[in-house]
N, C-alpha and C positions, 0 to 999 in steps of 0.2 A: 455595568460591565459590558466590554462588545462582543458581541455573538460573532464567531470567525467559521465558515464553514470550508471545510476541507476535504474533499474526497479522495477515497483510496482504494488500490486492487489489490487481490490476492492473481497473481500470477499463476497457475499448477500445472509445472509439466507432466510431460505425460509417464514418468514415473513418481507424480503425487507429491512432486517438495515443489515447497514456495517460494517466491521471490519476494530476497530482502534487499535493502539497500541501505548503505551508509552515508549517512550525513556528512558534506565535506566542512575541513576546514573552514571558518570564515564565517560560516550559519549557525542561526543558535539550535542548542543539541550536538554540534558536532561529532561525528564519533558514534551516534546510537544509531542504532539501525530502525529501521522503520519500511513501510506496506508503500511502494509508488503509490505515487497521486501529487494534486496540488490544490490549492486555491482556487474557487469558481473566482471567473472575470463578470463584470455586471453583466447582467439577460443572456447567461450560456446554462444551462442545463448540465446538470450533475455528469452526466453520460457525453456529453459534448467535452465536459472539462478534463476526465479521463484517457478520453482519444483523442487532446489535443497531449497533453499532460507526457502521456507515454510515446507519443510520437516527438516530445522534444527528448527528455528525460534520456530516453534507453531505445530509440531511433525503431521501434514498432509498429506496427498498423492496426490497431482495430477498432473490427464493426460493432457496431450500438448492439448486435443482435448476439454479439457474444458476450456481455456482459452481464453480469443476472448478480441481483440486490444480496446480500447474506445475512449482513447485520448493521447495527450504528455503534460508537463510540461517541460518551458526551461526559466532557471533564475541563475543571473550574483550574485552568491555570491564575499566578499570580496577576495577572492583566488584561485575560479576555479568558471566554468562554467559549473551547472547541468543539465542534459536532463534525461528528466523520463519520458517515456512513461508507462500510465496505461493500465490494461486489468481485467478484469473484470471473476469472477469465480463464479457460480455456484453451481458447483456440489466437491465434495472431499472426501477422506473415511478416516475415524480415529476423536479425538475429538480435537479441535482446545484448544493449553493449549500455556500456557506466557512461554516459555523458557528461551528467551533472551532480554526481555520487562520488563518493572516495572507491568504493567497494559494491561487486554486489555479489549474495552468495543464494544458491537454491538450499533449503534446509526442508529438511521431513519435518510434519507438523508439529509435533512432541519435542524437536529439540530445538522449537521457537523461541522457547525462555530461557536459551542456554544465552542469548544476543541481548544486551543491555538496550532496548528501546524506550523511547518517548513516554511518560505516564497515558497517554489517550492512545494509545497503541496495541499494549498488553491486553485491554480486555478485549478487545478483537480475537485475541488468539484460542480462547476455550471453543467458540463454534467452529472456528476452523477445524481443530481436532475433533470437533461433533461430526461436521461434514467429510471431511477427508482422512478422520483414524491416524493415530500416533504417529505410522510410517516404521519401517524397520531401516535399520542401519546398516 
């Protein structure tokens, strides 16, 4: 089975919700939401592929030095095998816009499983609410 690695951020502004994003039309999953990120390209660096990734995606800037590791996600789809490790961002410069999304929405931690996401997605979400607390509404 092929191993497909994927890397992904938790965006938190600076009132503690995270950035989700909607899968467009046309790609498989369509419709679920899911953590930015993408596919490493061969000899880039998990942190290289996130500050390329977000500066296409959602037209963003960041530094290697605001990103910090959190957790991994590792689960057996029908055809390959994903590993996603998350990391968690901060700080960015420029305005976070849907380029390549249907949709994107900031959500308090706790109401992450209210968004029908990706199976390798979901167990991301318990540390998140470890680190950053349910959120109030």
């Amino acid at each position: 089975m092929k191993l497909l690695l994927v890397v992904a951020v938790a965006l938190v502004d600076t009132d503690n919700r995270v950035l989700i994003a909607q899968r467009p039309e046309g790609k498989g999953m369509a419709g679920l939401w899911e953590f930015p990120g993408g596919k490493m390209e061969p000899g880039e660096r998990p942190e290289e592929t996130l500050i390329r990734e977000l500066a296409e995606e959602l037209g963003i800037t960041v530094k290697e030095a605001c990103l910090a590791p959190l957790t991994f996600a590792s689960h057996a789809y029908d055809d390959f095998h994903l590993l996603m490790p998350l990391w968690i961002c901060r700080r960015w410069e420029g305005v976070v816009t849907a380029r390549e999304h249907k949709a994107l929405k900031w959500v308090r931690p706790g109401r992450l499983r209210d968004f029908p996401m990706p199976p390798a997605d979901e167990p991301l979400i318990p540390p998140l609410i470890d680190l950053l607390g349910p959120g109030r509404d």
